[in-house]
C-alpha positions, 0 to 999 in steps of 0.5 A, a space after each residue: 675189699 679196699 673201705 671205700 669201695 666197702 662202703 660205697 657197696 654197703 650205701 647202694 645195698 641201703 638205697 635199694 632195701 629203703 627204696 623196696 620199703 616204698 609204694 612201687 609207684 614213683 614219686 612222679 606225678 606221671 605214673 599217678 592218674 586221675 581222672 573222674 567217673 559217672 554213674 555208669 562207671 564211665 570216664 568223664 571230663 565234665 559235670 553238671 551241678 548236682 551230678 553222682 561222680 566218682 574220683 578214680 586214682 591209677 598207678 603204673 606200677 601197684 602200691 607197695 603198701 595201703 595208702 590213704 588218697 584224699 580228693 580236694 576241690 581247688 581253690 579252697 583246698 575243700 575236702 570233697 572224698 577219699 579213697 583207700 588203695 590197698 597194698 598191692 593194687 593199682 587204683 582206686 575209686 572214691 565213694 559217690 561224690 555230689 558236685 552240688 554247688 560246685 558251679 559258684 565260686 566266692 561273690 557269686 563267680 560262675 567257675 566254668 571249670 573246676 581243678 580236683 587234686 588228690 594228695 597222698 604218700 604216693 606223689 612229692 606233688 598233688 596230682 590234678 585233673 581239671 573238669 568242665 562244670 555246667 550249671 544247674 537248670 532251673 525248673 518254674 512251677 505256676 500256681 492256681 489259673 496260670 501258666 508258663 507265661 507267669 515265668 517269662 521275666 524269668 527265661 525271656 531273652 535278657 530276663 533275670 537268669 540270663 545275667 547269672 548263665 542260667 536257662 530256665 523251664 516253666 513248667 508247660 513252655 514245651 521245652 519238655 513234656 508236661 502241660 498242669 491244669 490248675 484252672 484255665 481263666 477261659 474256660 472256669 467250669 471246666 475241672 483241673 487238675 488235682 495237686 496229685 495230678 499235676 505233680 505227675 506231670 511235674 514229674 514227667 517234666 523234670 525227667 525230660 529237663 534232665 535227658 535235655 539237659 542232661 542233668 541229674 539235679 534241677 532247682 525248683 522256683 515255685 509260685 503260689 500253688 505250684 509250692 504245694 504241687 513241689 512239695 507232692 512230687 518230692 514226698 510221695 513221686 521223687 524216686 531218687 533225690 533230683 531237686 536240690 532245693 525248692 525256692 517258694 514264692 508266695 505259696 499258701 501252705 495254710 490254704 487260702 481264704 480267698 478260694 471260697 469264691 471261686 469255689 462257691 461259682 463252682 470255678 477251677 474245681 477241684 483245685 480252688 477246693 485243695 485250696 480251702 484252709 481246712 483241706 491244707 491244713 488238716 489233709 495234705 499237711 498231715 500226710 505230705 511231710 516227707 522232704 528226701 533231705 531236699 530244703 525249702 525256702 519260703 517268701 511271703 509277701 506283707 505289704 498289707 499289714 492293716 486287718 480292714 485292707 485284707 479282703 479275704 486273708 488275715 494280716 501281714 497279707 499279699 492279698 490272697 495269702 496271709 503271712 501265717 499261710 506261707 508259714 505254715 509249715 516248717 522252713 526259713 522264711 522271708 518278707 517282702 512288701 510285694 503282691 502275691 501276683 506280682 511275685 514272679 515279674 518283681 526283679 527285687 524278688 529276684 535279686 533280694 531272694 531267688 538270686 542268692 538261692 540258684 548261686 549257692 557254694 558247695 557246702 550251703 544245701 542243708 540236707 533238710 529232715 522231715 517236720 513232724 506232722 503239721 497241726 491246725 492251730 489258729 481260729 477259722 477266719 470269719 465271713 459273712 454268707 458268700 452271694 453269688 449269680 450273674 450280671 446280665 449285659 446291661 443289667 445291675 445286681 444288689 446284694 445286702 451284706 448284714 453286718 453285726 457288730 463287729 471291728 473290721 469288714 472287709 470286702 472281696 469281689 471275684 469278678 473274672 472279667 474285671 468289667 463289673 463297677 460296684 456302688 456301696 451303700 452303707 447301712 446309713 444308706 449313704 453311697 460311699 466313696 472308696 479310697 485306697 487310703 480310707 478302704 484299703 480300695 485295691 484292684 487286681 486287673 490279673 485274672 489269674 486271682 482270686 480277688 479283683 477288688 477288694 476294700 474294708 472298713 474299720 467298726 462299720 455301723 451294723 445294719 445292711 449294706 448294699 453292694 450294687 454291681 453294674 454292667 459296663 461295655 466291658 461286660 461280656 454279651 452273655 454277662 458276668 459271674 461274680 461271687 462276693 463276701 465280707 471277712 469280718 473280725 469281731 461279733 459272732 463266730 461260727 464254728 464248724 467241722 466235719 467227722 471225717 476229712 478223709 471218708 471212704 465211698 459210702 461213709 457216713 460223715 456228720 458236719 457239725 456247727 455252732 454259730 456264738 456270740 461272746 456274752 449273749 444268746 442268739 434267736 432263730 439259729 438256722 444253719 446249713 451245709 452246701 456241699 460242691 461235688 466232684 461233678 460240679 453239681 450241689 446239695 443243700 442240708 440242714 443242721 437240725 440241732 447242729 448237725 447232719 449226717 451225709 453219706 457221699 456217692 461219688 469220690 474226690 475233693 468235695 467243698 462243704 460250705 456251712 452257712 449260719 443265720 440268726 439274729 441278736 439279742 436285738 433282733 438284728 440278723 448276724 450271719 456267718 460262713 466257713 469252709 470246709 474240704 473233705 477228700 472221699 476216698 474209693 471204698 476199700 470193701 470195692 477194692 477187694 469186690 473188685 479184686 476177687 472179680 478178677 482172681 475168679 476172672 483168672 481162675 476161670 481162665 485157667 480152669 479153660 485153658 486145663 480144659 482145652 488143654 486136656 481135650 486136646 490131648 485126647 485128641 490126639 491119643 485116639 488119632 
């Protein structure tokens, strides 16, 4: 053989032994395919944000050797999954991958439509596919004495989530199934929901948002108590993570001190009673801590920031929920000067802090780990006793509020029809002129508030002050509820508590108070505990040297008001009021009574059914 045939012979042997070397798959973006997977294993050419997804890679000839497949989002080149293809085989499929955040690109630019390359030793080029992104729903959660409707600046047409594409459902607007409770303005007597309750139906909610939608993951925005009724769900229903993130305005992790007048009427029960700052703080916080990696965002709003301008909370304030309230469990959190009512139709709450949540990139969720335990930390709010009753059509009512020598009062009436005038005398018997500027004179016309006027006064003279309440045309024919109460700061302070937060059925429980004035010794000390029932019904008893013991009879939220009275070294009265909330559980000696019930039930049956059985049998042997 001449050499240059040689040698020619020798190059096409080298090109097939170095070709047999390869992966059999050809260096062309042809023979390799990509294409994505849902859960079911189904091939798919669109997501919704937040979906499970696989990436699938498929040759047309098998691999010659393992080969490492790497998933990358385009633009950016984010690293999103990986896939290992064995020698030999044909495909493979990459572990689960989110497409969380996968609809917003940089500046906060919806990406209809995403590019997924895989890059490996099996193609001179990266091999794409495009998919069809869709973004997240977006769900709304109420708060106490509200409803769907809170929410219509957010999903009317043109509201604030139209501009970013985005459809919303408040929870109750029968887009799916699932109407809450938290207290019907209309009907105050009537009893809510619990927070247990009303996160079920939260649940069914979010599962028939996501069969609509089609949907695996939703926002949450939550206002007020809808926050607590978020967090619920996902500690103790959400079976598999579908939130991917809860955005809170105003919520009242802490309690609010503003609830102990609805709760004295016996209004909105049992929710203005889960309400109370003993029941958030020493019940739900220390048994809902559980997060499932889903983060929390948190607002407060602090436009009152003057302690005698706060009717019922402390300062920074948004009137019925104090700054410390929102903060009181663990998360990053942000101020505003904003009224807690006006939260969910403030467009500067939108843009300055919901926006930015609902338009978050792949790679901004933090998966959030559980807080431990929150403890109570901070000094009882102080009030003076709540008096409550009923302004007849036409008719007047005067309360004398006794105050004591104290820094700050501050004035809270809870007037659901909002049509009651009030004149204030102080204890000089002078009618005082209320001012926003000098009393912090604030009026909430919302009804879905625990507070429609409240105003204070900084080192107010001791002695009685009359509050007159009179009828106006705008009174109802059949009159008007009212509950008011002065915060005060400063002077004598109740402390009380109870042995048990958490009894079971027939449990004994001691409520215990002691009613202190720094410096001095009080007289005549005389202290009670009015107890709210699940069934709207009241006790009345006295703490004989400070204490009482109670045995509860039914189960459920009860509210325990301790109301202290004495007088000071000069014989001035001084008197004082807590709340509590105490959750009676079923008796677990019932439980098991009522299982061995229904084992006997079972036992009895069977031993019938053998009976039957058997004469049956006999029968038919002596036919």
């Amino acid at each position: 053989m001449r050499p240059a045939k040689l040698l020619l012979f020798v190059s096409v042997i080298f090109l097939i032994v170095q070709r047999a070397s390869l992966p059999s798959a050809a260096h062309e973006n042809d023979q390799v395919k990509l294409s994505l997977k849902n859960r079911a294993g189904n091939a798919i050419t669109s997501v919704t944000d937040g979906d499970l997804l696989k990436l699938s890679v498929t040759l047309t000839t098998a691999a010659g050797q393992a080969t490492e497949v790497l998933f990358e989002l385009v633009p950016g080149n984010k690293p999103i999954g990986k896939c290992t293809m064995p020698g030999g085989a044909k495909g493979c499929d990459s572990e689960g991958i989110s497409a969380l955040g996968w609809f917003w690109g940089e500046g906060g630019k919806p990406q209809l439509s995403r590019t997924i390359r895989a890059v490996s030793a099996l193609t001179k080029e990266p091999v794409t596919t495009e998919v069809r992104v869709a973004p997240r729903p977006v769900v709304m959660v109420h708060g106490f004495m509200s409803a769907a409707t809170t929410w219509d600046s957010y999903s009317k047409t043109g509201g604030f989530l139209a501009p970013l594409g985005l459809t919303g459902f408040a929870v109750g607007d029968g887009k799916a199934e699932g109407v809450m409770n938290t207290g019907d303005t209309s009907k105050p007597t009537f009893r809510t929901n619990t927070l247990a309750e009303n996160a079920a139906i939260l649940g069914r909610y979010i599962a028939g948002v996501k069969s609509a939608t089609k949907a695996e993951m939703v926002d949450i925005v939550a206002h007020s108590m809808g926050g607590i009724i978020s967090r619920y769900y996902i500690d103790r229903l959400m079976s598999e993570r579908d939130v991917a993130q809860l955005v809170m305005l105003g919520s009242p992790h802490g309690g609010s001190d503003c609830s102990g007048l609805p709760s004295a009427l016996g209004f909105y029960a049992p929710a203005s009673l889960e309400l109370r700052p003993t029941y958030l703080r020493e019940v739900f916080n220390r048994q809902i801590t559980h997060r499932r990696g889903v983060p929390f965002f948190m607002l407060a709003g602090n436009p009152i920031i003057e302690s005698f301008k706060a009717p019922c909370t402390g300062v920074p304030s948004d009137v019925v929920v104090a700054k410390e309230s929102a903060s009181a469990i663990t998360g990053p959190m942000v101020e505003m000067p904003i009224l807690h009512t006006d939260m969910t139709k403030s467009e500067a709450v939108f843009q300055k802090f919901v926006r930015g949540h609902l338009q978050k990139q792949m790679g901004e969720f933090p998966s959030e780990s559980d807080p431990p335990s929150a403890t109570n930390s901070i000094e009882p709010v102080q009030f003076t006793q709540v008096f409550k009753g009923r302004v007849n059509a036409g008719g007047t009512k005067e309360v004398n509020v006794n105050l004591d020598q104290v820094a700050v009062a501050s004035f809270a009436l809870f007037d659901p029809s909002r049509s009651l005038d009030l004149t204030v005398r102080g204890a000089s018997g002078n009618v005082i002129e209320l001012k926003p500027d000098v009393n912090g004179l604030i009026k909430v016309d919302d009804p879905a508030t625990m507070v429609h006027l409240g105003y204070g006064f900084e080192n107010p003279k001791p002695g009685p002050w009359k509050v007159t309440l009179t009828a106006t045309a705008k009174t109802p024919g059949a009159g008007a509820d009212f509950a008011l109460s002065a915060r005060v700061v400063g002077g004598a302070i109740l402390r009380a508590n109870a042995s048990q937060l958490l009894p079971a059925l027939n449990q004994p429980i001691t409520f215990a108070g002691a009613l202190e004035l720094p410096g001095k010794a009080l007289t005549n000390t005389a202290i009670k505990a009015v107890i709210h029932k699940p069934d709207g019904k009241e006790e009345e008893l006295v703490l004989s040297g400070g204490k009482v013991d109670w045995m509860p009879a039914e189960t459920g939220v009860h509210g325990v008001d301790i109301i202290a009275q004495a007088n000071a070294p000069d014989g001035s009265p001084i008197e004082r009021t807590t709340f509590l909330s105490v959750e009676v559980q079923p008796a677990a000696e019932k439980g098991r009574r009522n299982l061995n019930l229904l084992m006997a039930a079972a036992g009895a049956l069977f031993l019938l059914v053998l009976w039957w059985g058997w004469g049956k049998f006999r029968r038919q042997k002596q036919a």
